[in-house]
Backbone bond lengths (Angstrom), bond angles and torsions (degrees), N, CA, C in turn:
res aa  C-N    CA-C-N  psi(-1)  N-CA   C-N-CA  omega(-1)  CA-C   N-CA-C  phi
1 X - - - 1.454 - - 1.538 108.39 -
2 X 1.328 128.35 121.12 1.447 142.60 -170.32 1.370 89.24 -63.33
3 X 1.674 108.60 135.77 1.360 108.06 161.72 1.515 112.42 -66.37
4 X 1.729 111.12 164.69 1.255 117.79 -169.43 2.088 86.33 -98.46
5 X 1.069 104.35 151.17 1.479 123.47 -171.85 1.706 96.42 -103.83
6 X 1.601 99.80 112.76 1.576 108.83 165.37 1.127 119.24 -33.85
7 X 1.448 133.86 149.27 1.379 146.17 179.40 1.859 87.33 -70.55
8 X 1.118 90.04 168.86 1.696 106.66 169.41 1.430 123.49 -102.93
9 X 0.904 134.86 166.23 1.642 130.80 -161.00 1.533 100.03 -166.65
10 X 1.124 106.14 122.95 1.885 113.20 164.20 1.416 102.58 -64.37
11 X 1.809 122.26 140.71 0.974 106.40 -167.01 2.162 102.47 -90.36
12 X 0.985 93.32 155.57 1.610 112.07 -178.52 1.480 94.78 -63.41
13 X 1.210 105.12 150.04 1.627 121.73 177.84 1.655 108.34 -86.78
14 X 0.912 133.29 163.77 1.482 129.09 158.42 1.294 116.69 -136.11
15 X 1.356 116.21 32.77 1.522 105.77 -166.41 1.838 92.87 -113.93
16 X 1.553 116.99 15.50 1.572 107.08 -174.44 1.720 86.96 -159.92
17 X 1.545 108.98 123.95 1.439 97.43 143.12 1.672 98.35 -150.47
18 X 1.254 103.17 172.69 1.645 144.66 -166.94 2.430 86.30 -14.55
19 X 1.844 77.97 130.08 2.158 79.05 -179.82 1.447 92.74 -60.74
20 X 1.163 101.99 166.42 1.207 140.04 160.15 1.312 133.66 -111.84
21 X 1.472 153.12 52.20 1.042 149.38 -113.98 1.957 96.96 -125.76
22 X 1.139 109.87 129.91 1.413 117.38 166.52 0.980 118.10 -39.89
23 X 1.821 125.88 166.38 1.380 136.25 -150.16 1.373 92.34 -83.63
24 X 1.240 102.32 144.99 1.942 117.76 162.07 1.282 107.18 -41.59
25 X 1.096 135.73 -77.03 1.542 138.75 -165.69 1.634 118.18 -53.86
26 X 1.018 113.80 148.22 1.790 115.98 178.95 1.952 100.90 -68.53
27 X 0.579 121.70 155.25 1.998 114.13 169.73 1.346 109.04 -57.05
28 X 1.250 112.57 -57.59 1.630 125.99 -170.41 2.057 103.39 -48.44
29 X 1.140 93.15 -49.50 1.381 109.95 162.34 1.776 127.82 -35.09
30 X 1.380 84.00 -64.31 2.304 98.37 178.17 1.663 76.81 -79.51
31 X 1.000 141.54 -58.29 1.742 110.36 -148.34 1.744 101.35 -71.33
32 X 1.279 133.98 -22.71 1.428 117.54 177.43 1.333 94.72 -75.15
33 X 1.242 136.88 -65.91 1.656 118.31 -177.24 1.084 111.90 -53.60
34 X 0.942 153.55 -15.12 1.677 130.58 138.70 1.358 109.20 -47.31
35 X 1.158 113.26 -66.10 1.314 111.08 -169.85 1.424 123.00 -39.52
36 X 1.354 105.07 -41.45 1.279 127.69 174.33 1.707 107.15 -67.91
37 X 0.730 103.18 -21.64 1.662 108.07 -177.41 1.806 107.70 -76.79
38 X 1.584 105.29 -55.01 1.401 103.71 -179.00 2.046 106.17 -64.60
39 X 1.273 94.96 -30.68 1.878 97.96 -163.96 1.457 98.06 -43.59
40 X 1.230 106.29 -66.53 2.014 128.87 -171.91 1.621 107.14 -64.48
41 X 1.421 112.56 -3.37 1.759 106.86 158.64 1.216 111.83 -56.86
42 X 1.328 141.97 -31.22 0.673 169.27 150.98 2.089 100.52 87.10
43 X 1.029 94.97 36.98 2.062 101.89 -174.08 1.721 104.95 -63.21
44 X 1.351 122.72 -15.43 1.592 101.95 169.05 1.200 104.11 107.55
45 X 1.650 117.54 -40.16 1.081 111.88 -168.84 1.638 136.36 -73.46
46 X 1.454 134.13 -160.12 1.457 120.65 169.33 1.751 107.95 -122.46
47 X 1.099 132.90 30.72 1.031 148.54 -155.19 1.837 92.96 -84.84
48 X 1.676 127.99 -38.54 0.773 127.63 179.57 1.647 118.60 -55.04
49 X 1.514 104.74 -27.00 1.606 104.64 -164.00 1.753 104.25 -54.57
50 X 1.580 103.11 -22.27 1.673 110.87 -153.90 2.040 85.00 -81.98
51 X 1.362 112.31 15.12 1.362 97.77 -175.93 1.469 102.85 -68.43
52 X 1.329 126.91 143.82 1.873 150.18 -145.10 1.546 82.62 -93.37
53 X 1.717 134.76 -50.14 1.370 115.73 -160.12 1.730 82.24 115.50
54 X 1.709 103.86 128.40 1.569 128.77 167.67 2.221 103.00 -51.35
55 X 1.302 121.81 -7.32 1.330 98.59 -133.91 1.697 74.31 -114.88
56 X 1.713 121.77 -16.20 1.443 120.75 -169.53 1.595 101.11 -121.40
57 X 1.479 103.23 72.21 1.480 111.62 130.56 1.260 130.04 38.87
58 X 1.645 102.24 -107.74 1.455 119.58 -170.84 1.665 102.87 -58.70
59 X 1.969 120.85 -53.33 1.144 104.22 174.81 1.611 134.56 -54.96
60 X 1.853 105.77 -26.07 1.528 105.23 -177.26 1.658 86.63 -72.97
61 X 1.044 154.08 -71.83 1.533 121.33 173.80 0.921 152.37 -31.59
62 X 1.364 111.64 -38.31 1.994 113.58 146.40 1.135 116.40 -63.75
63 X 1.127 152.71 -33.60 1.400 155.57 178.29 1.481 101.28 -61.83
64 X 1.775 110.30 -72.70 1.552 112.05 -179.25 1.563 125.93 -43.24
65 X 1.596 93.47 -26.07 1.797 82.35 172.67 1.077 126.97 -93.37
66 X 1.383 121.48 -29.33 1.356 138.28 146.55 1.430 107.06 -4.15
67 X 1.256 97.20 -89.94 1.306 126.27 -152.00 1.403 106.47 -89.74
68 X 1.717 121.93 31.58 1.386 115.07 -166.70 1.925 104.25 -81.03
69 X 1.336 93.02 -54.81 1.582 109.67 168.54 1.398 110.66 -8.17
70 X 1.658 127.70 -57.20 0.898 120.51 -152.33 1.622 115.17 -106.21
71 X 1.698 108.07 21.25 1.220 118.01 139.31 2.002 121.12 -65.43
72 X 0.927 128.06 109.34 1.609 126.43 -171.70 1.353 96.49 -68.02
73 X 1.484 102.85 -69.82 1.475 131.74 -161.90 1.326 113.70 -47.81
74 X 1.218 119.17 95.34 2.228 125.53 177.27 1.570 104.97 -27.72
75 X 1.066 143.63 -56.49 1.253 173.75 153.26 1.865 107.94 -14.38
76 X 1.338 100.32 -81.16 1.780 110.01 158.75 1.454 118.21 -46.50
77 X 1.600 115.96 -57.26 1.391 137.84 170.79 1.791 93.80 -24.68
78 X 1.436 106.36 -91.94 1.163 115.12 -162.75 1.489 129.25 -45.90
79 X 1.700 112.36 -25.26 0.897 133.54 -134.28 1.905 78.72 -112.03
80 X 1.202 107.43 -42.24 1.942 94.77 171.59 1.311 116.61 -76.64
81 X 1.499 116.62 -11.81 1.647 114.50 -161.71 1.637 79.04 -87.72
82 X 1.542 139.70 -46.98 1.369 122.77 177.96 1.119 130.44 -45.52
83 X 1.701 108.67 -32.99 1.442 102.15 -157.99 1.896 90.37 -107.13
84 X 1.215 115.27 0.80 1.703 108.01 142.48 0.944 129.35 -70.40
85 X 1.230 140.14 -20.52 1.509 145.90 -154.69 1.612 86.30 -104.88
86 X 2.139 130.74 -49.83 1.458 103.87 176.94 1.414 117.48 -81.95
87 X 1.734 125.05 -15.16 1.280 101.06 145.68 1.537 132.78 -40.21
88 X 0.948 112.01 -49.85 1.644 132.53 -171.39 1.447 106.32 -36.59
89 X 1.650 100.56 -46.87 1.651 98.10 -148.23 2.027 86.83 -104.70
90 X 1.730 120.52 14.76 1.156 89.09 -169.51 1.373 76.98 -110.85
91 X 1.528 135.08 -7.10 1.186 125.20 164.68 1.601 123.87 -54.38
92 X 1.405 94.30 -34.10 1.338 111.81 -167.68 1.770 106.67 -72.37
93 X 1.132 107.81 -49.45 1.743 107.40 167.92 1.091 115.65 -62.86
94 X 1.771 130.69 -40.54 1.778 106.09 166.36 1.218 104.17 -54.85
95 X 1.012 122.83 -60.47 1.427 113.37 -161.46 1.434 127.31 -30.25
96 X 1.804 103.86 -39.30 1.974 111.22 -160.87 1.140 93.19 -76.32
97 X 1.469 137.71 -33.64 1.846 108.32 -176.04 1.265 118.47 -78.48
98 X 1.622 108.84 -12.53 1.669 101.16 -175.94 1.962 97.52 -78.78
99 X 1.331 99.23 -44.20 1.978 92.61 -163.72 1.917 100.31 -68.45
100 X 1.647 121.44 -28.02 1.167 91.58 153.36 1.438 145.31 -81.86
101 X 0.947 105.20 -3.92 2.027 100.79 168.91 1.238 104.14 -86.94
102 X 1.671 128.88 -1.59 1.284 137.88 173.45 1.699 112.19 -63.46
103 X 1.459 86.76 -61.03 1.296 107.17 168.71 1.981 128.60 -60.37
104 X 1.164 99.69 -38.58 1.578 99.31 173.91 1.333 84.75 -75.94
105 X 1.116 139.78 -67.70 1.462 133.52 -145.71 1.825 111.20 -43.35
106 X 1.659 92.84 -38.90 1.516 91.29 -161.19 1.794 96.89 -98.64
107 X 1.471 130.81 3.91 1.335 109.31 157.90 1.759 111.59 -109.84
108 X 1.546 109.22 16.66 1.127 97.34 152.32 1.385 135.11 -101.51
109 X 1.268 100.05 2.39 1.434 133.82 -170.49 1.874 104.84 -91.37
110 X 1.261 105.94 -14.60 1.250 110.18 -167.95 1.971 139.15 128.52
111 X 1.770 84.99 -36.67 1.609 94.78 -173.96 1.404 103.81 -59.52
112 X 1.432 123.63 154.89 1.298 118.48 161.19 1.552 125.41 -98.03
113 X 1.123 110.50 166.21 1.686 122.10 -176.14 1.749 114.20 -53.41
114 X 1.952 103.40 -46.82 1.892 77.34 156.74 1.662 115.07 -62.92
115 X 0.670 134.02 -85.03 1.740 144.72 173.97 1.699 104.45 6.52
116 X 1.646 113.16 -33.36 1.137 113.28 -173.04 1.583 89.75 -102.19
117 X 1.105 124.01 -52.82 1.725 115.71 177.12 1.277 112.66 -32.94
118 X 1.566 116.54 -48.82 1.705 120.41 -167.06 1.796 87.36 -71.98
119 X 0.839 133.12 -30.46 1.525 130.94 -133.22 2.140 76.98 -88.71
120 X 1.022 103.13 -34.54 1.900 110.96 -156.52 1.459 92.78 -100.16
121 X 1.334 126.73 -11.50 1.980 129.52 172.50 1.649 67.55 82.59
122 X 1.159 151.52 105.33 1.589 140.63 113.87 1.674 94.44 -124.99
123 X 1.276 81.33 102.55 1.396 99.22 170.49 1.799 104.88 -147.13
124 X 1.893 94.18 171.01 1.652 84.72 -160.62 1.572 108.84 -115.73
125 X 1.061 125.26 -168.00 1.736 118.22 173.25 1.858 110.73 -26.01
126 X 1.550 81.89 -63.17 1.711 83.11 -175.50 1.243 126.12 -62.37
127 X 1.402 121.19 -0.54 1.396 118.51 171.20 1.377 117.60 119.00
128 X 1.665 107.84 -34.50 1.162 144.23 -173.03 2.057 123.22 -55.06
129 X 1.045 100.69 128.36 2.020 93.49 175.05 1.532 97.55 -46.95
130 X 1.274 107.87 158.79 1.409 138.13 153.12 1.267 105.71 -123.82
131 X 1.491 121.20 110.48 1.397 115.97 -167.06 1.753 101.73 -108.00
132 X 1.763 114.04 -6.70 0.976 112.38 138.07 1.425 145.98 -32.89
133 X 1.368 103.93 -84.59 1.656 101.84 143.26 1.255 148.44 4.75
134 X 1.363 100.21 -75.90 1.656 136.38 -170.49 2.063 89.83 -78.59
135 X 0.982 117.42 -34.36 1.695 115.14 -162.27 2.408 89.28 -85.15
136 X 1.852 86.18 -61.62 2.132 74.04 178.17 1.658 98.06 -52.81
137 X 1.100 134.63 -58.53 1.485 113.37 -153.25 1.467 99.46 -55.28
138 X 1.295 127.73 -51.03 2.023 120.09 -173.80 1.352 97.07 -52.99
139 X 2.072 130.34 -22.04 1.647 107.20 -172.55 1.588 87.95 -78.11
140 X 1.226 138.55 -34.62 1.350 126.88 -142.62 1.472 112.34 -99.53
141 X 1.753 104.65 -1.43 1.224 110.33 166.70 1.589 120.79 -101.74
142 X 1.501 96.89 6.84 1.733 116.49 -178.56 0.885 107.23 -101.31
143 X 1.427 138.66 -14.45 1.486 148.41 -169.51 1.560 86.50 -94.73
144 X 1.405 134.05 -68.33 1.613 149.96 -127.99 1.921 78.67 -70.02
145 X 1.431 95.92 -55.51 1.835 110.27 -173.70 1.925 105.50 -60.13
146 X 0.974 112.88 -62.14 1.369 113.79 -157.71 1.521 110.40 -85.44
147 X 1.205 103.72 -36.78 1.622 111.89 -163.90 1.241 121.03 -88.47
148 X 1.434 124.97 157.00 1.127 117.89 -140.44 1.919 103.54 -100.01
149 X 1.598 134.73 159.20 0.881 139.06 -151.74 1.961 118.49 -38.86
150 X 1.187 109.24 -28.69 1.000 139.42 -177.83 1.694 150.69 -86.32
151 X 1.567 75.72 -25.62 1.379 122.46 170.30 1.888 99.11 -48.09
152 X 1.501 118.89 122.64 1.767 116.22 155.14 1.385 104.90 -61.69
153 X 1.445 116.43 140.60 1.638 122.11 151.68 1.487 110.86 -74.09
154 X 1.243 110.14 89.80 1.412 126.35 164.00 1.212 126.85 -154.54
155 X 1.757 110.41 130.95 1.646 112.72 -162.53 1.470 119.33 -47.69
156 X 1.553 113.52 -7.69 1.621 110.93 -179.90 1.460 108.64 -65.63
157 X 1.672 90.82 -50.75 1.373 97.96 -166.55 1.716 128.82 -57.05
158 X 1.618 99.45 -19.17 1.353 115.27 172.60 1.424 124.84 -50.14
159 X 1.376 105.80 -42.94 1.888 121.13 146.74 1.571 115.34 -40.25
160 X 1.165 97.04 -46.86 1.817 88.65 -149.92 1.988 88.60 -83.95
161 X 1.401 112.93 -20.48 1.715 103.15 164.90 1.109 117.86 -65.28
162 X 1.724 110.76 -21.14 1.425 102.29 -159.19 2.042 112.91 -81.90
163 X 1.887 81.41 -43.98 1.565 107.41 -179.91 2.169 102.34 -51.06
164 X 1.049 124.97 -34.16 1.674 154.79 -167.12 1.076 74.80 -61.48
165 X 1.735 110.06 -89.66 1.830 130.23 -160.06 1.840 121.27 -37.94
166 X 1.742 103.13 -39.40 1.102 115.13 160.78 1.673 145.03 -86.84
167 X 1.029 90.54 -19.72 1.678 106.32 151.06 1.088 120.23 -79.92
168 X 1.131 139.08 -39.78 1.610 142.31 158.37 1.729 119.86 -43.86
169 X 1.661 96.75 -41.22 1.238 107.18 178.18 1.261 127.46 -58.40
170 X 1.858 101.65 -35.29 1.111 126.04 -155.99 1.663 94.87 -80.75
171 X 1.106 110.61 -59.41 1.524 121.97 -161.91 1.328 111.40 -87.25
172 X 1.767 135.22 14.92 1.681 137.72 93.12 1.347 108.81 -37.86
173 X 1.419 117.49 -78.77 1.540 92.48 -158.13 1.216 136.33 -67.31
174 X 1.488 114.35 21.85 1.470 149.98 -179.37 1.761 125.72 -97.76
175 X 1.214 97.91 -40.59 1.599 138.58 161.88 1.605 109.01 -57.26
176 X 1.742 110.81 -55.05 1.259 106.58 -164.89 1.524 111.25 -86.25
177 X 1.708 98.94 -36.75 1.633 95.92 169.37 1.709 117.75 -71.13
178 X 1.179 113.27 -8.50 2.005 99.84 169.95 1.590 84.70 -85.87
179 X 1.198 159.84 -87.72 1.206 161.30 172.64 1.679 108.74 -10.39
180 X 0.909 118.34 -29.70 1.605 109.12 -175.96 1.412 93.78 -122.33
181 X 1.410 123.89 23.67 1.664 113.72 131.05 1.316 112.87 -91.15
182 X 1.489 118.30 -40.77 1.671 109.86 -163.31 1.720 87.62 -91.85
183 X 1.126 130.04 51.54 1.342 128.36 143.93 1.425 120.27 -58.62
184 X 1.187 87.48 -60.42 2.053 90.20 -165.64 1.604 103.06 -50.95
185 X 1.912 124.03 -36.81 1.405 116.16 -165.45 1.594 95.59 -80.40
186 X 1.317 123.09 -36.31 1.623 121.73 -165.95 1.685 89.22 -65.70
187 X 1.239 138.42 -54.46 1.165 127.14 -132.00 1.884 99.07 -100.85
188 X 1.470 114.51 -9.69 1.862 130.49 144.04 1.376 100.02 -44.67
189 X 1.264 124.39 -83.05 1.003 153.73 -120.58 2.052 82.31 -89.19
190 X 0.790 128.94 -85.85 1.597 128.57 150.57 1.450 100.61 31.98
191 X 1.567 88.02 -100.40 1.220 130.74 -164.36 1.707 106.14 -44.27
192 X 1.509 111.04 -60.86 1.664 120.28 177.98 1.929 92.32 -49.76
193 X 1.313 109.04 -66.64 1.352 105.05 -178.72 1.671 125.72 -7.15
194 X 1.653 93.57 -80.71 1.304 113.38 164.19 1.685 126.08 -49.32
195 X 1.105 119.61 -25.35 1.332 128.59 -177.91 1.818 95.67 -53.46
196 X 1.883 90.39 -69.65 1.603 100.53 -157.92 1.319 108.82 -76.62
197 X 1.268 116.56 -4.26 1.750 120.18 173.78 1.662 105.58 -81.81
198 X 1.320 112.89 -38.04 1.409 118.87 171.10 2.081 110.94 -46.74
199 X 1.413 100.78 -63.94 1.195 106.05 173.16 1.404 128.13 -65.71
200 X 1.530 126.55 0.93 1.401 125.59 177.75 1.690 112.70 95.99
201 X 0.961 94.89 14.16 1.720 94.58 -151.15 2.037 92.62 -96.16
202 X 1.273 83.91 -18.47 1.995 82.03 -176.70 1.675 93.97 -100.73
203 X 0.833 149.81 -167.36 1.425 168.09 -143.63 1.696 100.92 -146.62
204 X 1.424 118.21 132.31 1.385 115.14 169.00 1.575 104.66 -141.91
205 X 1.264 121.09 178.25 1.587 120.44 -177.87 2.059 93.52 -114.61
206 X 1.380 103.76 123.11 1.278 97.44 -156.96 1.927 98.84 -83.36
207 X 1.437 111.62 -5.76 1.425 104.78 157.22 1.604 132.01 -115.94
208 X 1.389 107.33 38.50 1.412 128.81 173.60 1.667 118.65 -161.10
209 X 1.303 106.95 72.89 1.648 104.65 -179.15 1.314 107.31 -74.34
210 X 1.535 137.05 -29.71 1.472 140.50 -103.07 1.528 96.71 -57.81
211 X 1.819 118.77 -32.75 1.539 99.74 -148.33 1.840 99.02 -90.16
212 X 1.685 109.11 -13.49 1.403 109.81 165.89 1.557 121.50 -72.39
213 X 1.455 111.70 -25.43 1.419 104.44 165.19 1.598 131.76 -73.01
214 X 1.415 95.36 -34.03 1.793 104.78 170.46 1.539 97.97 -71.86
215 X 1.409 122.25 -21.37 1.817 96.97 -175.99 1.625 102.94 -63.89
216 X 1.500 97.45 -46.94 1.267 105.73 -166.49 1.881 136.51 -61.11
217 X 1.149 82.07 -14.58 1.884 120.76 167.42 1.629 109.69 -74.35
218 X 1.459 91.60 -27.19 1.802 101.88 -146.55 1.687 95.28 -91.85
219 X 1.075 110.49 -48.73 1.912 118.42 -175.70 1.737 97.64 -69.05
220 X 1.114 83.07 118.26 2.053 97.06 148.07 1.627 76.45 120.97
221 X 1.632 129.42 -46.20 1.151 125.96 -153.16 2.055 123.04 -88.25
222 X 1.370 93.44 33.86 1.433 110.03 -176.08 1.833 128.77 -73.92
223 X 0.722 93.84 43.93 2.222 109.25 -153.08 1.703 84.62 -33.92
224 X 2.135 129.65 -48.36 1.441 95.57 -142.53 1.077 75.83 -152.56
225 X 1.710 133.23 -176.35 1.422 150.94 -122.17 1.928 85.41 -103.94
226 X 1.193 128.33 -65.13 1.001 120.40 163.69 1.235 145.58 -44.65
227 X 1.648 126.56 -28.69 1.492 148.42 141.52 1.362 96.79 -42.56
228 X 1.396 136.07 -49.21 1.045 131.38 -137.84 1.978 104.42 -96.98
229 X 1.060 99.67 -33.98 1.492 130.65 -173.57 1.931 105.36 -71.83
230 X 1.420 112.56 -35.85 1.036 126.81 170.04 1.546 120.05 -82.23
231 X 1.226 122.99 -12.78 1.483 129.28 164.15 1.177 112.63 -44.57
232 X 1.718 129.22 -42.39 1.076 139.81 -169.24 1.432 114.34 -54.82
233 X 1.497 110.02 -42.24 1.269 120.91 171.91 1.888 130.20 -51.96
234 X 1.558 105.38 -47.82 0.993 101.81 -173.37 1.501 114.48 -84.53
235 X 1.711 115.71 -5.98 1.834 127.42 164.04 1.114 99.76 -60.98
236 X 1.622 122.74 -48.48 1.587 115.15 169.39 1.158 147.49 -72.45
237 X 1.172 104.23 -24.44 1.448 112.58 155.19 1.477 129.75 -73.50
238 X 1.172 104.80 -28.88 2.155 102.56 160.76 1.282 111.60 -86.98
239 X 1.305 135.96 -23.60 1.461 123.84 -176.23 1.762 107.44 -64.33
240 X 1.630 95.45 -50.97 1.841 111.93 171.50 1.671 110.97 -49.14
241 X 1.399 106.59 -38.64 1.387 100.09 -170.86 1.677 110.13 -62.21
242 X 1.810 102.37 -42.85 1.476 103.39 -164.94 1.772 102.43 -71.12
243 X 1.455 111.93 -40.67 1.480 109.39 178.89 1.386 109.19 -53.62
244 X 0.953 139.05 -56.88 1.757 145.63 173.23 1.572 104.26 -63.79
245 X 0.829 136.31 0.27 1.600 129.98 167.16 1.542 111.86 -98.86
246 X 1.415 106.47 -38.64 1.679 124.82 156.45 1.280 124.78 -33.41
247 X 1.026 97.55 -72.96 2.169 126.18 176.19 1.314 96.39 -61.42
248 X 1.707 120.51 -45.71 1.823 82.15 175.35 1.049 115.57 -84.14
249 X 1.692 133.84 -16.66 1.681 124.96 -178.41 1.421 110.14 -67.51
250 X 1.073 116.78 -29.97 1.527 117.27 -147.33 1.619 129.51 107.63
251 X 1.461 110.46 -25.00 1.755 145.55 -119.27 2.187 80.42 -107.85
252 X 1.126 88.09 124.86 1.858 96.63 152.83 1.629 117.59 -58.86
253 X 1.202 112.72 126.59 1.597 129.34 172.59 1.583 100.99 -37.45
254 X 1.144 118.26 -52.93 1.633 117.62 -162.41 1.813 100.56 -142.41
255 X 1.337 80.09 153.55 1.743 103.24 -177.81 1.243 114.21 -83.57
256 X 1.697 133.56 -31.28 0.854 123.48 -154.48 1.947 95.28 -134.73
257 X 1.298 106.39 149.03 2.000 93.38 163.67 1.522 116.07 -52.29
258 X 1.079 98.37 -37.90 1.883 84.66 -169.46 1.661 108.65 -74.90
259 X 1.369 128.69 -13.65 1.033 118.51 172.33 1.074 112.69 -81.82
260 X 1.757 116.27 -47.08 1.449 101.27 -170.62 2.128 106.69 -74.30
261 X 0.912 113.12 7.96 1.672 109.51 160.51 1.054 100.99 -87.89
262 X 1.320 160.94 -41.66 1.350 162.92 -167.27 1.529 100.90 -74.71
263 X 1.499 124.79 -51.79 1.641 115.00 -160.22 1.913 82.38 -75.72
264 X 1.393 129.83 -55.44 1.495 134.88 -169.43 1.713 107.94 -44.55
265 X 1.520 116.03 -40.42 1.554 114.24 163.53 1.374 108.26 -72.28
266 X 0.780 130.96 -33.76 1.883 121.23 -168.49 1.952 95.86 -66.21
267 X 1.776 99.41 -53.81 1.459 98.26 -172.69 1.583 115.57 -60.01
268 X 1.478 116.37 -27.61 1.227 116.11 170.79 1.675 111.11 -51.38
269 X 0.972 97.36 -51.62 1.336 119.77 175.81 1.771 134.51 -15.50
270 X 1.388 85.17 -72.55 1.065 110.29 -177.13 1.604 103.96 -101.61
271 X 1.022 126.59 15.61 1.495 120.41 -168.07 1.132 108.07 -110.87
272 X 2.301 112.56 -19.92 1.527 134.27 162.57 1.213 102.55 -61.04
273 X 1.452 109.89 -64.40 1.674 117.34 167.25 1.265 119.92 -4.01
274 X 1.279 85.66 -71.06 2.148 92.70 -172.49 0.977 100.48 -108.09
275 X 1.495 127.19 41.50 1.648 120.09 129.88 1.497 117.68 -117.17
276 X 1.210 125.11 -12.29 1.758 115.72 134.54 0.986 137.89 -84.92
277 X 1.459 130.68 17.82 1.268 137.47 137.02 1.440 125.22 -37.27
C-alpha cells in the first residue's frame, strides 16, 4: 500500500511570537505588598526590622523566602510566592542590560569567548569552553535587551535587531542632513515667526503657548546638525498650535497680511518637511 504523502504546510516563522510585556506593578510596589503581607501576619515577632528596604530587590527576595514559613495563612502564603516570582522576573530584566554591556565590555576589552564560556560554566563533556554557547546566549540576551516585545529569543534574531538598529540609524542620519540643509530657511522663517507673534499680529491661545515658548527657547540655541534638524519641529508645532486655536475661536490666524503670509510660508514649510521625512 503506497504511502500517503504529508499535506504541505508553509513553513512557520520563528523570528516573532506572542509580546511578552513585564508585570503591571512598579517592583517597589509588589515588595511593599509583601511587606504588607508579612506586617498583618501578625506573628509578634521583630524579624521585620531586618526588612532590606522596598527599593533593594534581590534582598526583598532573600528575605521573602526566608521568611516565607511564617506566613500561616494558605491565602498570604500564595499570595507572596506570586508577588516573588514578579519580583523575580523584574530583577531579572535589570539585570540583562547591565551583564550585557558586561559582556561587550569585556570582549572588547580583550577577553575571549572561551574565557567568557568558562566565566558563564558553558562548557562541554570534556570540561572544555563552548564559546559557541557563551556567543548565542550574548545574541539572546541582545534580543531580551534591544528587541522589541515580540521579538523570538534566538541568536538569529540578534542580526535581524542589529540589521533594524542600523537602518534606523541610517535613515535619521538622513532626516537630519535634509533638515540641516533647510536650516538656514526654517530657522528665517523662525525668527520672522516670532517677530510678528511678539507684536500680536499672529494669533496665540493666551492659556496654552507651550509650542511658542519652546520655539522661542529653541532659536539661537542650535550647537550641532541634529539640534539643528530638530528646529523644524518646534516651527511646527506653533504654527499648528495657532491654526488649531483659530478653528476653535472662530478668530483669523493673523491680524495683519504680512503675518498671515509669514505664518502660510512657515506652514508651507514645514509641511515639505514632513513630507521628506
Amino acid at each position: 500500500m503506497p504511502r500517503k504523502s504529508r499535506p504541505s504546510h508553509q513553513p512557520v516563522t520563528r523570528e516573532a511570537r506572542p509580546a511578552r510585556q513585564p508585570p503591571v506593578e512598579h517592583p517597589r510596589v509588589l515588595a511593599a505588598q509583601l511587606y504588607e503581607l508579612h506586617r498583618t501576619a501578625g506573628t509578634g515577632e521583630e524579624y521585620l526590622e531586618r526588612w532590606p528596604g522596598d527599593a533593594e530587590l534581590y534582598g526583598v527576595l532573600q528575605f521573602a523566602e526566608t521568611n516565607a514559613s511564617r506566613l500561616t495563612d494558605a491565602e498570604a502564603y500564595r499570595q507572596a510566592a506570586r508577588l516573588r516570582v514578579m519580583l523575580a522576573e523584574w530583577l531579572r530584566r535589570l539585570a540583562d542590560p547591565l551583564q550585557l554591556r558586561a559582556i561587550d565590555e569585556a570582549v572588547s576589552g580583550g577577553v575571549s569567548w572561551d574565557q567568557v564560556a568558562l566565566d558563564l560554566r558553558f562548557v562541554g563533556r570534556d570540561g572544555e569552553p563552548t564559546a559557541g554557547s557563551a556567543h548565542n546566549s550574548r545574541s539572546r540576551l541582545y534580543v531580551r535587551v534591544h528587541g522589541q516585545p515580540d521579538d523570538r529569543r534566538q541568536p538569529k534574531v540578534a542580526r535581524l535587531i542589529e540589521r533594524r538598529t542600523v537602518n534606523a540609524r541610517l535613515a535619521r542620519a538622513q532626516v537630519i542632513e535634509t533638515e540641516d540643509a533647510r536650516y538656514p530657511a526654517v530657522d528665517a522663517a523662525a525668527r520672522t515667526l516670532l517677530g510678528h507673534f511678539a507684536s500680536g499680529e499672529i494669533l496665540g491661545d493666551p492659556d496654552d503657548d507651550f509650542w511658542w515658548s519652546e520655539l522661542a527657547n529653541a532659536v539661537g540655541d542650535r550647537r550641532d546638525a541634529s539640534e539643528r534638524a530638530n528646529l523644524v519641529v518646534y516651527v511646527r508645532g506653533a504654527v499648528h498650535e495657532t491654526y488649531a486655536y483659530a478653528r476653535r475661536t472662530d478668530q483669523s490666524p493673523a491680524t495683519t497680511d504680512q503675518a498671515r503670509q509669514v505664518l502660510e510660508a512657515a506652514a508651507a514649510l514645514v509641511d515639505a518637511a514632513g513630507a521628506g521625512a
